[in-house]
N, C-alpha and C positions, 0 to 999 in steps of 0.2 A: 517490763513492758506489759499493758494490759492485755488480755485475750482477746482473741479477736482471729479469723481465719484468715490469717495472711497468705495461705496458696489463693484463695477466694482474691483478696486485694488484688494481689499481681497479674493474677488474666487478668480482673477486671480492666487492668490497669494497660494493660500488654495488648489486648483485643480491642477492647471499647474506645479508647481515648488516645487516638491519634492527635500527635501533637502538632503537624505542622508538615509543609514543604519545605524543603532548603530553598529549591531555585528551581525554577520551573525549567523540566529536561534531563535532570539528576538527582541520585542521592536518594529516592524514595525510599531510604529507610525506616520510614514509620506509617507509611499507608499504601506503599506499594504493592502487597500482598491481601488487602481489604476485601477485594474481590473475591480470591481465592479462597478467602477463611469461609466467607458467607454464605458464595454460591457454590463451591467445587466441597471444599470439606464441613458444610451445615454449619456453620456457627448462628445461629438463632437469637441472641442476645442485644440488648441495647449498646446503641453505638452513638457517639457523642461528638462532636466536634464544632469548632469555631464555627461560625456565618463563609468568614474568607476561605478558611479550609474546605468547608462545602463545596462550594463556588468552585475554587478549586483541582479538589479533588477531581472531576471527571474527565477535566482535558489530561491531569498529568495522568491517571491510570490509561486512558487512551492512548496517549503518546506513546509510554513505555511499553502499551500491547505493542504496537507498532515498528517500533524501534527493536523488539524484541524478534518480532516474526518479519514484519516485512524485511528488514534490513539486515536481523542477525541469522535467519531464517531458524529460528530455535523453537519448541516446541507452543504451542497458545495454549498460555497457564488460563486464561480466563479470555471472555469474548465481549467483544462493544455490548451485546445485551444483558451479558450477566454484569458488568460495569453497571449500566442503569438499575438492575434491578437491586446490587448493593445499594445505592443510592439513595434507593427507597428508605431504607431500612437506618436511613444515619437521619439523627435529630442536630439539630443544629442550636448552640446553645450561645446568649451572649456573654462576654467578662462579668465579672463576678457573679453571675446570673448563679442561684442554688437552686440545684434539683433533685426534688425525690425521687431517686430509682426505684428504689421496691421500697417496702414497712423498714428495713435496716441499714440501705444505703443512701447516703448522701452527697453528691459531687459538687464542685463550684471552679470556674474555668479563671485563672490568673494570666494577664498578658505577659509576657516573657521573656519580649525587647529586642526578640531575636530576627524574624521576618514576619511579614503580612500573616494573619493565622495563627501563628503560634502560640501556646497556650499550656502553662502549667495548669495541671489539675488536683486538686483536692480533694481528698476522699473521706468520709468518716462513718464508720461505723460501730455502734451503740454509742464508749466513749472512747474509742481508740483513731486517731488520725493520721493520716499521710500525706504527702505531695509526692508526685511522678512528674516527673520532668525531663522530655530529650533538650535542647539546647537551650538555651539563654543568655540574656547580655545586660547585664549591670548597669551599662556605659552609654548613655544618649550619643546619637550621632547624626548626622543631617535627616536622613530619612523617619527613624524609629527612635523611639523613646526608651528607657531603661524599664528592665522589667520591676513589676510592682506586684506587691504581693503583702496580705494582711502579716501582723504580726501572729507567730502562731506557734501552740508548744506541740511539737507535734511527736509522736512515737517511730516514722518513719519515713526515709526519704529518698526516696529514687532519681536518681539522675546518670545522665550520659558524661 
């Protein structure tokens, strides 16, 4: 494998590059805690995601405050204003769209076939490459298309 900081890839990868909603109401497991990283424990970094998952994003973080506090009466991990003010801080990228992150990184967003937003991500840095991926679906079906993705030799590959 070629060198390259793979703990570096993984936040990158783990923080920045939220891949999707399941269903709007549940399952937040990949941006449900975006708030919390940003505004309660400083994450200061770029944050990347789909047009739809933007869009997104701030009804379901609202929802789950809500659901969390008003209904399960459990502690408020994060508030409607720190919600917006993540918000701020997420660029919004389109399919295949390639972005220079810094002089060493490179991302590029693959659709994923899975729901509205969802988006494999590609990573490369100097000549070492990766794909992170939470779900995907191969398989067209009335709604969504099969995910599509360049062909690519890559050194690393994350998935759920």
């Amino acid at each position: 494998m070629k060198e390259f900081n793979l703990l570096t890839l993984l936040v990158i990868s783990i923080l920045t590059l939220p891949c999707h909603f399941k269903n709007f109401g549940s399952h937040l497991d990949h941006v449900g805690a975006l708030a919390y990283f940003t505004e309660v424990c400083g994450y200061n970094g770029p944050i990347y995601m789909t047009y739809p998952t933007k869009a997104l994003a701030p009804l379901m973080l609202e929802d789950y405050r809500k659901v969390m506090v008003d209904r399960r009466g459990e502690e408020e991990l994060f508030s409607s204003d720190q919600i917006a003010e993540c918000m701020k801080k997420v660029t919004a990228v389109d399919l295949r769209q390639t972005v220079q992150v810094d002089e060493d990184l490179q991302i590029r967003a693959y659709y994923a076939g899975h729901v509205i937003g969802a988006a494999m991500f590609y990573a490369k840095v100097g000549d070492a490459e990766m794909v992170y991926t939470g779900d995907y679906n191969m398989t067209p079906d009335r709604h969504l298309g099969a995910a599509q993705i360049d062909r690519l030799r890559l050194d690393l590959l994350i998935t759920e």
